[in-house]
PDB file of N, CA, C and O in Angstrom:
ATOM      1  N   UNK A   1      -0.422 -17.504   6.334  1.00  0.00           N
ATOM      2  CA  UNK A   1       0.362 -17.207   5.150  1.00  0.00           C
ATOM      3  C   UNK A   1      -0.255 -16.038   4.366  1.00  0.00           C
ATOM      4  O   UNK A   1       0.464 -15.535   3.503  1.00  0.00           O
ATOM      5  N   UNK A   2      -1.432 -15.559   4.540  1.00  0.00           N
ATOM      6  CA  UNK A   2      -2.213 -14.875   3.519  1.00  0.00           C
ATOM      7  C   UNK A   2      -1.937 -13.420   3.868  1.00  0.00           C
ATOM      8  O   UNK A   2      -1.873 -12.501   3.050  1.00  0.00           O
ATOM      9  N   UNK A   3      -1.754 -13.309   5.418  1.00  0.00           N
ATOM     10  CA  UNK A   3      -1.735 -12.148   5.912  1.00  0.00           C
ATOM     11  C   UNK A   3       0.054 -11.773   5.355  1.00  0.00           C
ATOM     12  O   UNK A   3       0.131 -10.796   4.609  1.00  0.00           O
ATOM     13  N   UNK A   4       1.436 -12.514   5.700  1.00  0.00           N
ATOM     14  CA  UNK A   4       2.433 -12.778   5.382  1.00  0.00           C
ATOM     15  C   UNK A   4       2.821 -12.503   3.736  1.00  0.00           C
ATOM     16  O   UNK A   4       4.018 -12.419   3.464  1.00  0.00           O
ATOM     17  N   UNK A   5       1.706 -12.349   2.523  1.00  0.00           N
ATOM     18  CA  UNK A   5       1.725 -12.132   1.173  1.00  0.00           C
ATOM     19  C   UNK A   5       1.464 -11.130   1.293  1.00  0.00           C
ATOM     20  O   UNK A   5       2.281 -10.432   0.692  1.00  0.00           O
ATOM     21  N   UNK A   6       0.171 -10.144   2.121  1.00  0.00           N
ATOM     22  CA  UNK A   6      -0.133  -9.080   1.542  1.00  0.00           C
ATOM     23  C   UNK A   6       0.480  -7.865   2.220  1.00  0.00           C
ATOM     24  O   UNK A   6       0.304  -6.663   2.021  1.00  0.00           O
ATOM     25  N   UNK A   7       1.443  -8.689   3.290  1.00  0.00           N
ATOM     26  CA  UNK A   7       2.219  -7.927   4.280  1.00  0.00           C
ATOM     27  C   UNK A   7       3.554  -7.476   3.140  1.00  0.00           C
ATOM     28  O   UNK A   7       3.932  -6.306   3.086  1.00  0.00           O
ATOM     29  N   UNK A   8       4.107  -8.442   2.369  1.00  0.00           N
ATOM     30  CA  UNK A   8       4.999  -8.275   1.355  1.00  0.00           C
ATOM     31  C   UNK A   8       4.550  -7.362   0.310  1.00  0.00           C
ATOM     32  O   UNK A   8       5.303  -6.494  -0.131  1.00  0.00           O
ATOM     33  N   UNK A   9       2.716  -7.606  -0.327  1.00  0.00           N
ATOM     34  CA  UNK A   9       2.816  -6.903  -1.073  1.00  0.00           C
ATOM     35  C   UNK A   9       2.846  -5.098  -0.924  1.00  0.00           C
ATOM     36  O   UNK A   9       3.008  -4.152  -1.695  1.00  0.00           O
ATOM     37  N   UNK A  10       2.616  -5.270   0.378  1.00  0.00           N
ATOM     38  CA  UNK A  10       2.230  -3.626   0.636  1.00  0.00           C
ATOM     39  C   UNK A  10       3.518  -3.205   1.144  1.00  0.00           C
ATOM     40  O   UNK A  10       3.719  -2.020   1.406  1.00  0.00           O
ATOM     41  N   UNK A  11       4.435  -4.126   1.308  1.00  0.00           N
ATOM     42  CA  UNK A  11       6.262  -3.621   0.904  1.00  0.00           C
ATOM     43  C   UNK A  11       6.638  -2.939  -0.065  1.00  0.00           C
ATOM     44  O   UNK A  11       7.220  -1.855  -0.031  1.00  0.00           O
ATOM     45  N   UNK A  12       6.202  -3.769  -1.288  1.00  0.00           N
ATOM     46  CA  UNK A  12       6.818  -2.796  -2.050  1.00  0.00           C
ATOM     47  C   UNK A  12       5.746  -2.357  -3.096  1.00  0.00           C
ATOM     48  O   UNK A  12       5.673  -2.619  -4.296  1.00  0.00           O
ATOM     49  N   UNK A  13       4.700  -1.398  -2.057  1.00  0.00           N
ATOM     50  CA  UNK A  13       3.500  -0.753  -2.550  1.00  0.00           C
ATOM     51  C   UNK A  13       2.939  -1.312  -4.031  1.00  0.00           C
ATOM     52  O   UNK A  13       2.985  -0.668  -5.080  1.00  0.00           O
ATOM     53  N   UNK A  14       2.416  -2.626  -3.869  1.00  0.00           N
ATOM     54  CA  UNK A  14       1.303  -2.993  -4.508  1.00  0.00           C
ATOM     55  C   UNK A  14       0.077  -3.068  -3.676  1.00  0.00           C
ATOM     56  O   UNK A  14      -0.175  -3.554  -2.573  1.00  0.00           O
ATOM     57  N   UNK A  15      -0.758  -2.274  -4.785  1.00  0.00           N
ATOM     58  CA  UNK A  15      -2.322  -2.171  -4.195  1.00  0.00           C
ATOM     59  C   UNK A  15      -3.555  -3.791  -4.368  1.00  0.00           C
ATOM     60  O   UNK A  15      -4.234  -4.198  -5.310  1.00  0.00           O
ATOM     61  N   UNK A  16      -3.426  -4.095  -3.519  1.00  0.00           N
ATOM     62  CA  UNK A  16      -4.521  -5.333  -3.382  1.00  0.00           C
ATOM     63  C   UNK A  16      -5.448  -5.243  -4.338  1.00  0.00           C
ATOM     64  O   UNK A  16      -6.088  -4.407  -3.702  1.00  0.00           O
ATOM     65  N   UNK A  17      -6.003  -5.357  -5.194  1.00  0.00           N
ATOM     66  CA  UNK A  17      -7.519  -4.782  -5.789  1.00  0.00           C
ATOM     67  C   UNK A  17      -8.322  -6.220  -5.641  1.00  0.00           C
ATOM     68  O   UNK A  17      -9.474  -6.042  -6.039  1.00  0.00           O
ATOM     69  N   UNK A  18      -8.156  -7.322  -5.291  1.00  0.00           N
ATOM     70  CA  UNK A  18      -8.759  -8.228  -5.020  1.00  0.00           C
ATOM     71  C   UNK A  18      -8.676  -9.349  -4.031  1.00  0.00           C
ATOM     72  O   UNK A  18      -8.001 -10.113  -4.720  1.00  0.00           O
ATOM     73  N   UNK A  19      -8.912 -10.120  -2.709  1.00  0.00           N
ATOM     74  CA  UNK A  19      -9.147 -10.735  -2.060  1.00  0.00           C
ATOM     75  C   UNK A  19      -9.849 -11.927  -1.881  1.00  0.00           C
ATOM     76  O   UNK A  19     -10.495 -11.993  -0.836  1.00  0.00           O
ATOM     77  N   UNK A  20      -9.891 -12.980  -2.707  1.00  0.00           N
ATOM     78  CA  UNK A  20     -11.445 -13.772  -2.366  1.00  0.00           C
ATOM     79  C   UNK A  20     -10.749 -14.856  -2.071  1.00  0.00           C
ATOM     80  O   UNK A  20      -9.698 -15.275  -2.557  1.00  0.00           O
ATOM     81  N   UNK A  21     -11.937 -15.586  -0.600  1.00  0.00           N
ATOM     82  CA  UNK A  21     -11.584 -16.841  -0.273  1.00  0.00           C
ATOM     83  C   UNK A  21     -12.579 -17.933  -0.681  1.00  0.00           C
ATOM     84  O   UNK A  21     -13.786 -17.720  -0.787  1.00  0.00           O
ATOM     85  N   UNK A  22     -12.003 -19.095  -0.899  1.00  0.00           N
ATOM     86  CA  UNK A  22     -13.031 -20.517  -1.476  1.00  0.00           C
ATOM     87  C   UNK A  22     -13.743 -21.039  -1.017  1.00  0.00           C
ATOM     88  O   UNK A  22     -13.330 -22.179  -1.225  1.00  0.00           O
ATOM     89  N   UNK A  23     -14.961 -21.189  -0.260  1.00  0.00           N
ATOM     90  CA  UNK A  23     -15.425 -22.046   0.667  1.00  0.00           C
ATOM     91  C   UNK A  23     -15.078 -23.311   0.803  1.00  0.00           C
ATOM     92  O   UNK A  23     -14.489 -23.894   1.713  1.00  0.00           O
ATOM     93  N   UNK A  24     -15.644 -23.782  -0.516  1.00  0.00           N
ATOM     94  CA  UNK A  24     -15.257 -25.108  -1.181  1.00  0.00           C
ATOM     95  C   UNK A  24     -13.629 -25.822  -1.284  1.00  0.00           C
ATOM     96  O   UNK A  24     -13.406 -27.032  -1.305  1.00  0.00           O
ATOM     97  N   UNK A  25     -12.626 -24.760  -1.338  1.00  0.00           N
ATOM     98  CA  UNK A  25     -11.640 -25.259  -1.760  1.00  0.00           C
ATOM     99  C   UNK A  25     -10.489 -24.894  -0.410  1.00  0.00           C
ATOM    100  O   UNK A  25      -9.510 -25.529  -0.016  1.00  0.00           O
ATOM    101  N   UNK A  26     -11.009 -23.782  -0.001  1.00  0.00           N
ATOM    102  CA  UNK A  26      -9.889 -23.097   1.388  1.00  0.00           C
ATOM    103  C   UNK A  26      -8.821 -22.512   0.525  1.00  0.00           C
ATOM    104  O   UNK A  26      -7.773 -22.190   1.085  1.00  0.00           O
ATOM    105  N   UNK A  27      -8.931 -22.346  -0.642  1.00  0.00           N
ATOM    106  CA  UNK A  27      -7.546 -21.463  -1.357  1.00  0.00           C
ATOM    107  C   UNK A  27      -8.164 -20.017  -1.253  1.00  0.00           C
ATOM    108  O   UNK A  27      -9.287 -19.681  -1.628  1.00  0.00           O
ATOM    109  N   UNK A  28      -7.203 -19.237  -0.670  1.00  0.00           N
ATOM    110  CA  UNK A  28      -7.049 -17.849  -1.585  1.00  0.00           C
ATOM    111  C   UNK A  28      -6.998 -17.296  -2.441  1.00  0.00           C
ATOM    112  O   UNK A  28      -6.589 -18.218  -3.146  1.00  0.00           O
ATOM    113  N   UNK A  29      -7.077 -16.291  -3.258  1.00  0.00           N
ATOM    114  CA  UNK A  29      -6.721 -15.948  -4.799  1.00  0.00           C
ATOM    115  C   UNK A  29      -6.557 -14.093  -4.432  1.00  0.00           C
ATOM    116  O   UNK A  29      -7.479 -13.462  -3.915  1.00  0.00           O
ATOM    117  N   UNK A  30      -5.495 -13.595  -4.740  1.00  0.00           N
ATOM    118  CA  UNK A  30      -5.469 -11.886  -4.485  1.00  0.00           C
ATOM    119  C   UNK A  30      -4.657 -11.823  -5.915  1.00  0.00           C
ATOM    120  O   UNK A  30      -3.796 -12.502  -6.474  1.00  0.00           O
ATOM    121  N   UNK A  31      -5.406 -10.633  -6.195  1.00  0.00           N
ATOM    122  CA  UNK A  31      -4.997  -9.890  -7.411  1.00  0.00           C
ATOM    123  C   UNK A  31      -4.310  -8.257  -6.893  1.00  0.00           C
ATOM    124  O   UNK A  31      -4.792  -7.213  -6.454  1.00  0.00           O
ATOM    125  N   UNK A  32      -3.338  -8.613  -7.138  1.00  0.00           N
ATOM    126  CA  UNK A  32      -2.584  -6.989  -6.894  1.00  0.00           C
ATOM    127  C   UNK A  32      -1.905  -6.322  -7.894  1.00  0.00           C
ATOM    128  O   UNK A  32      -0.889  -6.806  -8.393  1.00  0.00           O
ATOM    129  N   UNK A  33      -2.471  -5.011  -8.318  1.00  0.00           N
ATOM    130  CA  UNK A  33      -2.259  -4.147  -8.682  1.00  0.00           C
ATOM    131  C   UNK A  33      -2.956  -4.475 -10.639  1.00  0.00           C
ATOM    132  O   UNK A  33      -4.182  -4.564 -10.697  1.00  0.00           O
ATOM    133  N   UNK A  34      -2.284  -4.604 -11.837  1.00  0.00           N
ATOM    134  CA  UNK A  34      -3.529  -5.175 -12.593  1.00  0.00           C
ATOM    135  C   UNK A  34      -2.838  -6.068 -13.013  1.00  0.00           C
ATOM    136  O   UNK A  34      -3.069  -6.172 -14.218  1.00  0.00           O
ATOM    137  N   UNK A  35      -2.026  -6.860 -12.656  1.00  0.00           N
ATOM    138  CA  UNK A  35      -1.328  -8.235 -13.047  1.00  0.00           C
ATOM    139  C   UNK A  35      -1.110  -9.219 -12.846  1.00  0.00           C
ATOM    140  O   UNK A  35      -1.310 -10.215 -13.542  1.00  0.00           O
ATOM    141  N   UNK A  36      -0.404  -9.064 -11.299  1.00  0.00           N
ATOM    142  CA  UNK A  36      -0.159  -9.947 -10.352  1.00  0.00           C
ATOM    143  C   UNK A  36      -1.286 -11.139  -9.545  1.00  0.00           C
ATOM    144  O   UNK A  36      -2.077 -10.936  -8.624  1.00  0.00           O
ATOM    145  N   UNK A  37      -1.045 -12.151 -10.149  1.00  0.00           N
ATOM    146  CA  UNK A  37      -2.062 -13.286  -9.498  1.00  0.00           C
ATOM    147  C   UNK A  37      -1.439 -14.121  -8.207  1.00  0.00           C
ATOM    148  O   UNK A  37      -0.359 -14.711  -8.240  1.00  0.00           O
ATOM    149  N   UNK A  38      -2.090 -14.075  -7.369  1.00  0.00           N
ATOM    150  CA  UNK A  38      -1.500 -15.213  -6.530  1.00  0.00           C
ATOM    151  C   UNK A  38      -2.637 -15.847  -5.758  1.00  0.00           C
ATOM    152  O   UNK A  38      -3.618 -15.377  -5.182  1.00  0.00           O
ATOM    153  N   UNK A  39      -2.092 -17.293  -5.972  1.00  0.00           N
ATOM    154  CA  UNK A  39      -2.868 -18.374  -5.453  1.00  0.00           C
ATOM    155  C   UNK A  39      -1.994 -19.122  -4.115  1.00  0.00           C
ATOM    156  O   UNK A  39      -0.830 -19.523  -4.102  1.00  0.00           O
ATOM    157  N   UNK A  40      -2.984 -19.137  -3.072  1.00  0.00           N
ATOM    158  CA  UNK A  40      -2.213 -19.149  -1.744  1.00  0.00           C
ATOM    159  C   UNK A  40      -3.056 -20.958  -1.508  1.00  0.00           C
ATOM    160  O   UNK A  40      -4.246 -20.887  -1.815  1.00  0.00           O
ATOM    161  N   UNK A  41      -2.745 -22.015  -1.174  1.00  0.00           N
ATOM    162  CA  UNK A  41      -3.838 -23.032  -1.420  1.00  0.00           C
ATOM    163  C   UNK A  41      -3.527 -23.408   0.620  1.00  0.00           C
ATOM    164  O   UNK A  41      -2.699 -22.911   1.384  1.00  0.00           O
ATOM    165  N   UNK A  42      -4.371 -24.228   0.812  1.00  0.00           N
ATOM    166  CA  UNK A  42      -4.818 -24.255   2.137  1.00  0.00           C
ATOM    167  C   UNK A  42      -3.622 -24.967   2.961  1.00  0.00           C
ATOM    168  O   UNK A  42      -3.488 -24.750   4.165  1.00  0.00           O
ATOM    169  N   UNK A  43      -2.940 -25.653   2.392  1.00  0.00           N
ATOM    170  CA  UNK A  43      -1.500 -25.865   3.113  1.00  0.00           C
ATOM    171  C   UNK A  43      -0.139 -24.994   3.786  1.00  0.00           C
ATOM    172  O   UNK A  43       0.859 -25.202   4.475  1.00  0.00           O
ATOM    173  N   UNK A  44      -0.891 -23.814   3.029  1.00  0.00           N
ATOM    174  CA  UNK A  44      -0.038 -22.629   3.247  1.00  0.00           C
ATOM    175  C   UNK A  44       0.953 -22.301   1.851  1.00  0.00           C
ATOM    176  O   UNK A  44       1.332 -21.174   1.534  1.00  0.00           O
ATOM    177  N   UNK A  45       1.210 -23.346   1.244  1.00  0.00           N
ATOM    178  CA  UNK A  45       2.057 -22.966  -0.063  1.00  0.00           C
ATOM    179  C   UNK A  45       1.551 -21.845  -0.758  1.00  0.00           C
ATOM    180  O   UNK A  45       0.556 -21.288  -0.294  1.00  0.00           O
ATOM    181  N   UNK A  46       2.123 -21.381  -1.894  1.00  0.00           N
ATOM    182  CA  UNK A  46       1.451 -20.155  -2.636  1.00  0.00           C
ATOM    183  C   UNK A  46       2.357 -20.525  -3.980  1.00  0.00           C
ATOM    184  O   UNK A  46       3.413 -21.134  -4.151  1.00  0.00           O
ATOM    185  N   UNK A  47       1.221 -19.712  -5.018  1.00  0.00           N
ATOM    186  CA  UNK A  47       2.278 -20.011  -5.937  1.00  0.00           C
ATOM    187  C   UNK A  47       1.829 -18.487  -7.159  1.00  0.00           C
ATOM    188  O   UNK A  47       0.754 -17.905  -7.019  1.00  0.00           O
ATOM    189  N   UNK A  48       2.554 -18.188  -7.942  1.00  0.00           N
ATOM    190  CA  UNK A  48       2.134 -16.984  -9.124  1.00  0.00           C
ATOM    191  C   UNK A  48       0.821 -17.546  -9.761  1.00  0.00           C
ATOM    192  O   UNK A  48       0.811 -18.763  -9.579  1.00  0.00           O
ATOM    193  N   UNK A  49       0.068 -17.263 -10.220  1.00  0.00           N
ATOM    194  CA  UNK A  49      -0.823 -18.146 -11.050  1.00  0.00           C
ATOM    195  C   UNK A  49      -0.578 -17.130 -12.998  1.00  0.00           C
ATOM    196  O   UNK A  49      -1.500 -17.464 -13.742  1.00  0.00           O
ATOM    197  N   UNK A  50       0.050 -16.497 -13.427  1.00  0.00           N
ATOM    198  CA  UNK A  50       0.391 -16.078 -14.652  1.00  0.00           C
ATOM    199  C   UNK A  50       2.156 -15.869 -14.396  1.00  0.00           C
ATOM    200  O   UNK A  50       2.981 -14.991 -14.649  1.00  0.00           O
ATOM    201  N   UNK A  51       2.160 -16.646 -14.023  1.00  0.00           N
ATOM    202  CA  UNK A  51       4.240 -16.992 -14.218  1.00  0.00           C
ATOM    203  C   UNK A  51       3.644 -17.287 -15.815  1.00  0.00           C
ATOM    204  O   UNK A  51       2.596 -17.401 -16.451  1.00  0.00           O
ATOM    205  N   UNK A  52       5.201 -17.320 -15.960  1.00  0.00           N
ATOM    206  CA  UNK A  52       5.558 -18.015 -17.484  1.00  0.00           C
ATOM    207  C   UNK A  52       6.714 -18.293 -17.478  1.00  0.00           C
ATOM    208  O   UNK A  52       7.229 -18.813 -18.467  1.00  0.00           O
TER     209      UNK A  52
END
């Protein structure tokens, strides 16, 4: 799934500026471009993490 998000984000040219994976937890977290949060968790779901 992680590869499948950043495959989207570089669709519609957002720049990755962050990547980190959890040891502890197996979630993802990528920050793209200076806003966009997304939390990808080890089931494969994903979700915005600053929706409102």
């Amino acid at each position: 799934m992680c590869v499948i998000v950043c495959q989207y984000l570089s669709n519609f040219y957002r720049e990755i500026q962050l990547f980190r994976f959890s040891d502890t937890t197996g979630n993802v977290f990528i920050l793209a471009g200076d806003e966009l949060q997304i939390l990808i968790f080890r089931d494969g779901t994903w979700r915005f993490v600053n929706e409102t």
